[in-house]
mmCIF file as gemmi writes it, N, C-alpha and C atoms, coordinates in Angstrom:
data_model
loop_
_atom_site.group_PDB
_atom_site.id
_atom_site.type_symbol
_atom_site.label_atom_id
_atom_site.label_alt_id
_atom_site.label_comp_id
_atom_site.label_asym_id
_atom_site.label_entity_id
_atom_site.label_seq_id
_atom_site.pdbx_PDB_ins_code
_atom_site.Cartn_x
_atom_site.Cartn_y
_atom_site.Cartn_z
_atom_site.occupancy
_atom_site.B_iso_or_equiv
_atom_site.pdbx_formal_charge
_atom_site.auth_seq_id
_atom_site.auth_asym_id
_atom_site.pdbx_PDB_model_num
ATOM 1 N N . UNK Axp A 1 ? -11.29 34.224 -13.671 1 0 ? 1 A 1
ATOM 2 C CA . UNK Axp A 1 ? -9.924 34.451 -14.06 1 0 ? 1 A 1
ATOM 3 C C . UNK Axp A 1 ? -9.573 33.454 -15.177 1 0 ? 1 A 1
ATOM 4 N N . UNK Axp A 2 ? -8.787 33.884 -16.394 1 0 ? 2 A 1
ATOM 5 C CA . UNK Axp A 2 ? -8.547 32.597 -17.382 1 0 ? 2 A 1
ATOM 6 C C . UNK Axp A 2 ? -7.882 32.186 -17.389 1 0 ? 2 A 1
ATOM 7 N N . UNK Axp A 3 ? -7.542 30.914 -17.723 1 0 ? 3 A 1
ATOM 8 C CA . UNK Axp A 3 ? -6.081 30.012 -17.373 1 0 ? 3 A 1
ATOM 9 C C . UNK Axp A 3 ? -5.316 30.411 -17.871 1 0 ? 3 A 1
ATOM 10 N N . UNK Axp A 4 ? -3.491 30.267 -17.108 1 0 ? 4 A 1
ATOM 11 C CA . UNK Axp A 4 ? -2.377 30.902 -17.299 1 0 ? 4 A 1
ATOM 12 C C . UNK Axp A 4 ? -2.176 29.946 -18.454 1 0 ? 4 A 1
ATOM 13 N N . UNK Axp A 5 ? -1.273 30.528 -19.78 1 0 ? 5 A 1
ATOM 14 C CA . UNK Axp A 5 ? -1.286 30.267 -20.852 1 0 ? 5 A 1
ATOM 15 C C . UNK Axp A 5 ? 0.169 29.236 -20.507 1 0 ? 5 A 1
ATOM 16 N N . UNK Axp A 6 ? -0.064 28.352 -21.062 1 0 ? 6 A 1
ATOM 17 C CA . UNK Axp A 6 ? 1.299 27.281 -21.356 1 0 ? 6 A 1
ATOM 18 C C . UNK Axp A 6 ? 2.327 27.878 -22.344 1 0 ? 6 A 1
ATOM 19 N N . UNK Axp A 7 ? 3.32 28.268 -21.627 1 0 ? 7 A 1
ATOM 20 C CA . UNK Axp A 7 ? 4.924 28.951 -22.804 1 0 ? 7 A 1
ATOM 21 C C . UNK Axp A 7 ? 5.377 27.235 -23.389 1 0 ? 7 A 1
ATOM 22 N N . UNK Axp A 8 ? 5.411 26.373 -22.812 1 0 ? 8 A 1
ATOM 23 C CA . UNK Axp A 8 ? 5.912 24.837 -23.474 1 0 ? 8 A 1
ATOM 24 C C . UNK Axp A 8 ? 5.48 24.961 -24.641 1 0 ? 8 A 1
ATOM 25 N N . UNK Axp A 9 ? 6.453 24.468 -25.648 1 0 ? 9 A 1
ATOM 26 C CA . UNK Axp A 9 ? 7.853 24.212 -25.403 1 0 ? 9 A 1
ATOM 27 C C . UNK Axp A 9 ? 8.635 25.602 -25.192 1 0 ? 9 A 1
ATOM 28 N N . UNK Axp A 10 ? 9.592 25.245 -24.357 1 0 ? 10 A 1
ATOM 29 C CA . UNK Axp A 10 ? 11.15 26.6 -24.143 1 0 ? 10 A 1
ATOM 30 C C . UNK Axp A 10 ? 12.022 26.347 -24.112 1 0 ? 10 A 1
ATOM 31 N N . UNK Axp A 11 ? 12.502 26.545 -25.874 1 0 ? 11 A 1
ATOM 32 C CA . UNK Axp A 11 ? 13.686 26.621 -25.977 1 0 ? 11 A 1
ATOM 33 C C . UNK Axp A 11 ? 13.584 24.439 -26.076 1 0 ? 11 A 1
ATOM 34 N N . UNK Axp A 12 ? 15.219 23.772 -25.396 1 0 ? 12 A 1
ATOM 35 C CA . UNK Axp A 12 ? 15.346 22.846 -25.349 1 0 ? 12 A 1
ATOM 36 C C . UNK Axp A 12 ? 15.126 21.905 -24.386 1 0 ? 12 A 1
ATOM 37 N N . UNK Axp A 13 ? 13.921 23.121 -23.33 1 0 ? 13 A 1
ATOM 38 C CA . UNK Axp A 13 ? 13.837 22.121 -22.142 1 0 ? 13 A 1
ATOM 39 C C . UNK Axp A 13 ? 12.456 21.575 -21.296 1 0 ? 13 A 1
ATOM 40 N N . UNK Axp A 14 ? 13.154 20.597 -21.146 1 0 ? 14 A 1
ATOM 41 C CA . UNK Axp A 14 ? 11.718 19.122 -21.236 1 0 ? 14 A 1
ATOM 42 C C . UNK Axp A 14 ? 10.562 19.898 -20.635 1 0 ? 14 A 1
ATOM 43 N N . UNK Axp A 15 ? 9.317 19.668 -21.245 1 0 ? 15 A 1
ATOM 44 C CA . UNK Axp A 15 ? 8.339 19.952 -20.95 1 0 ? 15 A 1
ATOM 45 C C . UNK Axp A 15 ? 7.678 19.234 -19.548 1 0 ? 15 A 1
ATOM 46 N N . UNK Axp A 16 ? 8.529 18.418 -18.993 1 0 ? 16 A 1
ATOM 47 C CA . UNK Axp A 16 ? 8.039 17.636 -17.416 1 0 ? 16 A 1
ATOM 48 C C . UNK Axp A 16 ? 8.531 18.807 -16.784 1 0 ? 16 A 1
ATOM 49 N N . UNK Axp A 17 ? 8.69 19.708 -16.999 1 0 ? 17 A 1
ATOM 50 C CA . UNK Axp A 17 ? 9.547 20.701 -15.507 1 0 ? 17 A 1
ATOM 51 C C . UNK Axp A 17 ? 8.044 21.674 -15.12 1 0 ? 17 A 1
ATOM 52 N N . UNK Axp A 18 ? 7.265 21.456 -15.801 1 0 ? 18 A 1
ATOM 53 C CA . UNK Axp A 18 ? 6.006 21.894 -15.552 1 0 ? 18 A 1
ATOM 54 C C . UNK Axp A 18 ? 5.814 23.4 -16.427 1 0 ? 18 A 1
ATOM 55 N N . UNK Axp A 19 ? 4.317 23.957 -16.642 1 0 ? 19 A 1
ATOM 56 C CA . UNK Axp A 19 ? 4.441 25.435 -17.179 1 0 ? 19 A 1
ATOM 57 C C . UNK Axp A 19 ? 4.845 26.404 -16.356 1 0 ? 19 A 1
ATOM 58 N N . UNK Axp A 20 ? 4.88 26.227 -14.555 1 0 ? 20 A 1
ATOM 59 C CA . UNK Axp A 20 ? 5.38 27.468 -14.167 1 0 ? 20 A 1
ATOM 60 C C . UNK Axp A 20 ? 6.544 27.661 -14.151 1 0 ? 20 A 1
ATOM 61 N N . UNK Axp A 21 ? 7.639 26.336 -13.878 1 0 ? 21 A 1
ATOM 62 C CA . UNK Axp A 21 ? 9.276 26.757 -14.03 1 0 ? 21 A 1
ATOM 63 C C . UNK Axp A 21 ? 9.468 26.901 -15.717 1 0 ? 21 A 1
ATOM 64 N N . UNK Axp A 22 ? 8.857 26.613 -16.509 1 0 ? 22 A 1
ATOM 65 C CA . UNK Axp A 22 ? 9.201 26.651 -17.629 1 0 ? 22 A 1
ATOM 66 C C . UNK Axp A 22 ? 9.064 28.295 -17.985 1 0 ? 22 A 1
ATOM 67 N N . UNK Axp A 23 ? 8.15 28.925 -17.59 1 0 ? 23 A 1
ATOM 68 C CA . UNK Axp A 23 ? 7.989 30.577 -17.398 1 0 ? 23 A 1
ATOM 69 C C . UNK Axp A 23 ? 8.574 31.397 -17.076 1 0 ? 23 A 1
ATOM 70 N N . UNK Axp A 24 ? 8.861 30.77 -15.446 1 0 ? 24 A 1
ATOM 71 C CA . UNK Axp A 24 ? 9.645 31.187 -14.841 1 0 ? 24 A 1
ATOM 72 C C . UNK Axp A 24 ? 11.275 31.709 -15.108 1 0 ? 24 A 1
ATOM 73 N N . UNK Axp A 25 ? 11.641 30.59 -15.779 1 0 ? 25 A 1
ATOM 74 C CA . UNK Axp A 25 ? 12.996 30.407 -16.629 1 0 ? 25 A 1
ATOM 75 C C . UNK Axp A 25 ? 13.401 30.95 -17.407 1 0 ? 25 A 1
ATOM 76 N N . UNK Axp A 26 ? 12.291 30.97 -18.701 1 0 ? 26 A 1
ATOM 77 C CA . UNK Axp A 26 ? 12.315 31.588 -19.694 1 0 ? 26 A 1
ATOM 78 C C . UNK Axp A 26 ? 12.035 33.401 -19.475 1 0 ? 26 A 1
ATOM 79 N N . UNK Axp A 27 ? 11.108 33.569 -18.771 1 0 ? 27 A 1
ATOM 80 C CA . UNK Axp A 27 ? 11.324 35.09 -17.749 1 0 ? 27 A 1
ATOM 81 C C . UNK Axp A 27 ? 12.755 35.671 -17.506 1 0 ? 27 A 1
ATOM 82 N N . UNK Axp A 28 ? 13.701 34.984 -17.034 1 0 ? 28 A 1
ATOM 83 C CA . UNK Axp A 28 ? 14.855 34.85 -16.702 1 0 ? 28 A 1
ATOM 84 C C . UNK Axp A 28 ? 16.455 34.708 -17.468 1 0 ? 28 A 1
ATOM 85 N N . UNK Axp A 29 ? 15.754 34.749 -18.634 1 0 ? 29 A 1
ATOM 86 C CA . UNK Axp A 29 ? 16.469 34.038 -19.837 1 0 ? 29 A 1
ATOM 87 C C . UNK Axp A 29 ? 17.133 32.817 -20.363 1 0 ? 29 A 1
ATOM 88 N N . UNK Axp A 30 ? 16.447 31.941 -19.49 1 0 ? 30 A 1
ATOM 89 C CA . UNK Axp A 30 ? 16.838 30.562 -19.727 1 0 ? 30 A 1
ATOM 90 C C . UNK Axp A 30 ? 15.773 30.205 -20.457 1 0 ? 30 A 1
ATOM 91 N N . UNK Axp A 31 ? 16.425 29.805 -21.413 1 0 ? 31 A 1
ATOM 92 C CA . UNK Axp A 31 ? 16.023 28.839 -22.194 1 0 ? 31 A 1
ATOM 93 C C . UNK Axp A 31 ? 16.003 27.629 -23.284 1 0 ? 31 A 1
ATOM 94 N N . UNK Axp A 32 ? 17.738 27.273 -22.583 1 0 ? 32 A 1
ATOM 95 C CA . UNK Axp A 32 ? 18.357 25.906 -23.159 1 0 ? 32 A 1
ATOM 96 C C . UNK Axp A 32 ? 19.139 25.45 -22.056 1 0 ? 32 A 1
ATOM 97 N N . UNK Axp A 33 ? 19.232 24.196 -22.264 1 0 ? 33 A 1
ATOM 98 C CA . UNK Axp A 33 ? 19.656 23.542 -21.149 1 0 ? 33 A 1
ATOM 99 C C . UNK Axp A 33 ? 20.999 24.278 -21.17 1 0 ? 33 A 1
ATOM 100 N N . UNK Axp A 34 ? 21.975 24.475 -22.01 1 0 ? 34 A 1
ATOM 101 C CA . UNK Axp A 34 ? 23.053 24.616 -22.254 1 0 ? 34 A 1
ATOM 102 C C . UNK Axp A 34 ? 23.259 26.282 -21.232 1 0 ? 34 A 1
ATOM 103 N N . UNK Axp A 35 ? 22.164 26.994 -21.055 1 0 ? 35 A 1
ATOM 104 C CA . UNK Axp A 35 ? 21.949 28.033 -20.228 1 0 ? 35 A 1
ATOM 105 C C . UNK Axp A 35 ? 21.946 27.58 -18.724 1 0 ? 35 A 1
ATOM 106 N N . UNK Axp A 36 ? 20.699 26.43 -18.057 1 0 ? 36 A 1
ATOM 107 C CA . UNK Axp A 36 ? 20.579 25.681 -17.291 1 0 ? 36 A 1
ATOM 108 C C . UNK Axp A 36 ? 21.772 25.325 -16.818 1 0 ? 36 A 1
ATOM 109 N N . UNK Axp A 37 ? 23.135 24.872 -17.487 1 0 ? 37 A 1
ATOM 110 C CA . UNK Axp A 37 ? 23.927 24.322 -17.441 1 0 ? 37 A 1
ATOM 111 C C . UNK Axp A 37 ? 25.195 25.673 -16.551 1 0 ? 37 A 1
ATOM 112 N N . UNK Axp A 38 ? 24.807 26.833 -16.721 1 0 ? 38 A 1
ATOM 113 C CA . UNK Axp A 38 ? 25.234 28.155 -16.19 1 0 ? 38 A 1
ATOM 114 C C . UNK Axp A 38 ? 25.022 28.489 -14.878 1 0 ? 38 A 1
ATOM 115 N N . UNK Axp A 39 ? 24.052 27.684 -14.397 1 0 ? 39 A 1
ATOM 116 C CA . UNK Axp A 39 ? 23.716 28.136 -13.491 1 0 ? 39 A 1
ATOM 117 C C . UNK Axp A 39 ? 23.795 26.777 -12.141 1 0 ? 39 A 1
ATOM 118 N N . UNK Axp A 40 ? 24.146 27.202 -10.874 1 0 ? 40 A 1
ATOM 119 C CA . UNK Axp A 40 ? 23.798 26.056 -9.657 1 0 ? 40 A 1
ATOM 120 C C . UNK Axp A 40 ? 22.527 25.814 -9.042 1 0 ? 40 A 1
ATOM 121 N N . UNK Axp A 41 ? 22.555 25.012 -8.855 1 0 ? 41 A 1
ATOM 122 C CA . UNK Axp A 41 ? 20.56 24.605 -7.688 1 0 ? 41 A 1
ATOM 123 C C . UNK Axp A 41 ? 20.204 25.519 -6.962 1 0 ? 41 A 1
ATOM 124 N N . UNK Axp A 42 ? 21.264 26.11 -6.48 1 0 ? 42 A 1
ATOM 125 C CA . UNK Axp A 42 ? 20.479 27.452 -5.534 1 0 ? 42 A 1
ATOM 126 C C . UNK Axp A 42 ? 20.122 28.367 -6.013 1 0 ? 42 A 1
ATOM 127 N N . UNK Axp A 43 ? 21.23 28.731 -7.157 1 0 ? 43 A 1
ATOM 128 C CA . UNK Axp A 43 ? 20.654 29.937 -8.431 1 0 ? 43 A 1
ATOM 129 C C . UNK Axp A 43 ? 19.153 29.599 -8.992 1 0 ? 43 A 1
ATOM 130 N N . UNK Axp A 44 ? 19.462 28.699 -9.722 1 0 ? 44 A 1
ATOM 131 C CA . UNK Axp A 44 ? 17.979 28.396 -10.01 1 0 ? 44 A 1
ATOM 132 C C . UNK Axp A 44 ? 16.715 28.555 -8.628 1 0 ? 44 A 1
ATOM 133 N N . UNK Axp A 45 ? 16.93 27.562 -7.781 1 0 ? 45 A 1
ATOM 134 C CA . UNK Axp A 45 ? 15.891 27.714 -6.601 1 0 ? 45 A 1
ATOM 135 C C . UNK Axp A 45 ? 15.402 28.845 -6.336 1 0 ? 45 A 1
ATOM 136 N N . UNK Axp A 46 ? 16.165 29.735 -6.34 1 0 ? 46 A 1
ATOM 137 C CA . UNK Axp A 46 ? 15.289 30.864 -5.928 1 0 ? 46 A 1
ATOM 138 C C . UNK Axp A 46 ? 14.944 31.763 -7.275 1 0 ? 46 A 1
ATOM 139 N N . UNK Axp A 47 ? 14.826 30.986 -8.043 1 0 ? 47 A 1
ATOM 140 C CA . UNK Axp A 47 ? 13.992 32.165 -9.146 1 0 ? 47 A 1
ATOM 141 C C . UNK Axp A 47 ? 12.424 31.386 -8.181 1 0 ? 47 A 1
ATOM 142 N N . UNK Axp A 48 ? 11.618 32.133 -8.251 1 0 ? 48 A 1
ATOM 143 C CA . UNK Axp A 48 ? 10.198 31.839 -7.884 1 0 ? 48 A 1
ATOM 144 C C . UNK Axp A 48 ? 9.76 31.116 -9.046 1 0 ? 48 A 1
ATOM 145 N N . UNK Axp A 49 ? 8.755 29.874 -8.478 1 0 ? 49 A 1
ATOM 146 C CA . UNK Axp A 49 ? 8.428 28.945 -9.398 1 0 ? 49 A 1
ATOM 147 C C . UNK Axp A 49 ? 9.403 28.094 -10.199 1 0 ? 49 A 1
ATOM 148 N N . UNK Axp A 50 ? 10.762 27.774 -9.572 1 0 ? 50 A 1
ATOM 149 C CA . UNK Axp A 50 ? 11.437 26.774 -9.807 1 0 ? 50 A 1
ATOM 150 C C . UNK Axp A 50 ? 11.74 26.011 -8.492 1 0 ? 50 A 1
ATOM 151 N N . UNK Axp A 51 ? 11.396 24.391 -8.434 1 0 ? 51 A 1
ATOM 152 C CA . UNK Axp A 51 ? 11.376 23.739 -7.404 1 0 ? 51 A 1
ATOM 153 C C . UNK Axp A 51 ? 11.896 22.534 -7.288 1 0 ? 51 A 1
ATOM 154 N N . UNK Axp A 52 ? 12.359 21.75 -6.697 1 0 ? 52 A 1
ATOM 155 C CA . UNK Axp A 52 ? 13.175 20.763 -6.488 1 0 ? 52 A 1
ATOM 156 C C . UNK Axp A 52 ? 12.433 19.775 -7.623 1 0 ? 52 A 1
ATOM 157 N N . UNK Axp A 53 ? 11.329 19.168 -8.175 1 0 ? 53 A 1
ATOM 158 C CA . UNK Axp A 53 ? 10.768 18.485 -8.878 1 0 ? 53 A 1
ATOM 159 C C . UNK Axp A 53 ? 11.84 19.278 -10.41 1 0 ? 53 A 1
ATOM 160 N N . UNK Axp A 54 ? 11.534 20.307 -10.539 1 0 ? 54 A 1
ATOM 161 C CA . UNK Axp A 54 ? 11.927 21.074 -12.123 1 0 ? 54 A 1
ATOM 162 C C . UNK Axp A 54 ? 13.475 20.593 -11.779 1 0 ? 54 A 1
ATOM 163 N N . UNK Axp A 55 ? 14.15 21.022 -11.195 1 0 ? 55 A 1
ATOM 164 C CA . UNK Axp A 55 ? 15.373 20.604 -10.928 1 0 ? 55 A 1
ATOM 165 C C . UNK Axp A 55 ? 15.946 19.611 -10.56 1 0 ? 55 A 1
ATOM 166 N N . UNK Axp A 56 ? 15.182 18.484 -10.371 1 0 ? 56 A 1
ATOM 167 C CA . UNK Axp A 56 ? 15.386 16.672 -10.735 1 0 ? 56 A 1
ATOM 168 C C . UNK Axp A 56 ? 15.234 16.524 -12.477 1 0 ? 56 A 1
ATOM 169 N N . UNK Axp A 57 ? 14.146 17.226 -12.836 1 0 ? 57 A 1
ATOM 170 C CA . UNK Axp A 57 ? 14.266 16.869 -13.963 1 0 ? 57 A 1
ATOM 171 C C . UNK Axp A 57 ? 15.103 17.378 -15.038 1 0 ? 57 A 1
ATOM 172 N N . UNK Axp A 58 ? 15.166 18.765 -14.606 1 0 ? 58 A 1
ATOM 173 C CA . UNK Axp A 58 ? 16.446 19.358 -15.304 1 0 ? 58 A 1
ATOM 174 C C . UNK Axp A 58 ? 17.829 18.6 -15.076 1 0 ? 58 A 1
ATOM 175 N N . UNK Axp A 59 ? 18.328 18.252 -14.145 1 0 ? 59 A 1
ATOM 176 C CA . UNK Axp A 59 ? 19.564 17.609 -13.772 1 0 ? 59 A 1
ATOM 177 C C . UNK Axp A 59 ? 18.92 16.16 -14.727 1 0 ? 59 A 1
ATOM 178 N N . UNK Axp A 60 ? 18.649 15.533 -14.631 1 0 ? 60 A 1
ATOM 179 C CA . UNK Axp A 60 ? 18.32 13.842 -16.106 1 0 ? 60 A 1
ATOM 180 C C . UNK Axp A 60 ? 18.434 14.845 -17.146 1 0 ? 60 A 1
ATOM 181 N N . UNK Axp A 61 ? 17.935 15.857 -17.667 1 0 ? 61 A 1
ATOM 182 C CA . UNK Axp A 61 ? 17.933 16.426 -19.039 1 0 ? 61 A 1
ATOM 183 C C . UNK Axp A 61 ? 19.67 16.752 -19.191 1 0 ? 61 A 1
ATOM 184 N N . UNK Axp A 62 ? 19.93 16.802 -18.028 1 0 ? 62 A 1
ATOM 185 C CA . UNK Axp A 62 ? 21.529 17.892 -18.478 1 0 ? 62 A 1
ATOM 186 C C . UNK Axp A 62 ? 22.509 16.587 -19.021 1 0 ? 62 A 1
ATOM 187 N N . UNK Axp A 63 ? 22.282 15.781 -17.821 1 0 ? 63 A 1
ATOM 188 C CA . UNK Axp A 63 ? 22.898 14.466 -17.566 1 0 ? 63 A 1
ATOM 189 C C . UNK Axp A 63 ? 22.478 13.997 -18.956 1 0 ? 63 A 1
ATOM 190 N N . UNK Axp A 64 ? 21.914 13.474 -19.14 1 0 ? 64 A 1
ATOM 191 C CA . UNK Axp A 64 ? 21.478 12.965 -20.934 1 0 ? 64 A 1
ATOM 192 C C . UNK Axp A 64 ? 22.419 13.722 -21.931 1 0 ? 64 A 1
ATOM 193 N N . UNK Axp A 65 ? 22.617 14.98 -21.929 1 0 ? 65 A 1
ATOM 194 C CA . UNK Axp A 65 ? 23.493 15.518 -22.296 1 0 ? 65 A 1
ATOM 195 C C . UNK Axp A 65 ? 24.931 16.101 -22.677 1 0 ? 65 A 1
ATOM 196 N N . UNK Axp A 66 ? 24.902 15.151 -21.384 1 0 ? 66 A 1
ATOM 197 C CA . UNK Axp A 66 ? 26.73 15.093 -21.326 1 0 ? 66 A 1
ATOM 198 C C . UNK Axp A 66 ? 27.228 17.024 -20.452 1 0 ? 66 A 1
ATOM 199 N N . UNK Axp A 67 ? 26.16 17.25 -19.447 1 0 ? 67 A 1
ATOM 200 C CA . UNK Axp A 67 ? 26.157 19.003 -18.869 1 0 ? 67 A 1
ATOM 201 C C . UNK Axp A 67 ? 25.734 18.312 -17.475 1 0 ? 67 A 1
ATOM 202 N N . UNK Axp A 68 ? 26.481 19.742 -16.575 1 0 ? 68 A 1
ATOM 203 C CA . UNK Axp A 68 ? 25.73 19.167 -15.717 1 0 ? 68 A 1
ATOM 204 C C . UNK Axp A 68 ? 25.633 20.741 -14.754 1 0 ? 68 A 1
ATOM 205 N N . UNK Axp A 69 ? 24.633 20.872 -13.238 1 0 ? 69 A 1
ATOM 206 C CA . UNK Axp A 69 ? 24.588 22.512 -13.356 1 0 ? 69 A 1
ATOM 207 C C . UNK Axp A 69 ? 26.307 23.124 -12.454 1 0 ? 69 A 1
ATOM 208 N N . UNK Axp A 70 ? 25.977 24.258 -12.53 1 0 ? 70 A 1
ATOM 209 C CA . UNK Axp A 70 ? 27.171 24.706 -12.022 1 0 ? 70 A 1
ATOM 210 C C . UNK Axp A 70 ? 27.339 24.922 -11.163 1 0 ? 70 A 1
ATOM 211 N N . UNK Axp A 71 ? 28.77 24.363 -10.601 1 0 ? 71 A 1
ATOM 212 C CA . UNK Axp A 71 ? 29.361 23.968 -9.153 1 0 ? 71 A 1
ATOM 213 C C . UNK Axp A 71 ? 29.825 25.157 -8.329 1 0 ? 71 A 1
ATOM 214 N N . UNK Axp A 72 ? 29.201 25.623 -6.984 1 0 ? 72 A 1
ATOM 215 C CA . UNK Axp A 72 ? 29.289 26.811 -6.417 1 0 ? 72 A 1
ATOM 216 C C . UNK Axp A 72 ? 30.716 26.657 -6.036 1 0 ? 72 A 1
């Protein structure tokens, strides 16, 4: 089987969130934080292949930003 291809970079968001949430996301149509910023932890969580690690690091990326995700 050949290795799953790396989408990094997407869009504006950090390449620590790993290649599968970064796929995942971008699958989804995220692909700026400012999108990220649309959405709450649970929204995100359950896209498949987004996981509490991608979403520590997304929350420092937002936070750096002056964003933060959205409040249910």
């Amino acid at each position: 089987m050949p290795p799953t291809p790396d989408p990094r970079p997407v869009g504006d968001l950090p390449n620590a969130i790993g290649k599968t949430a970064a796929r995942a996301l971008s699958l989804n149509g995220i692909t700026h934080l400012e999108q990220v910023a649309e959405h709450s932890t649970k929204e995100l969580l359950a896209i498949h292949g987004v996981g509490p690690k991608a979403i520590a690091i997304l929350g420092d990326a937002l936070a750096a930003k002056g964003l933060a995700f959205e409040q249910p």
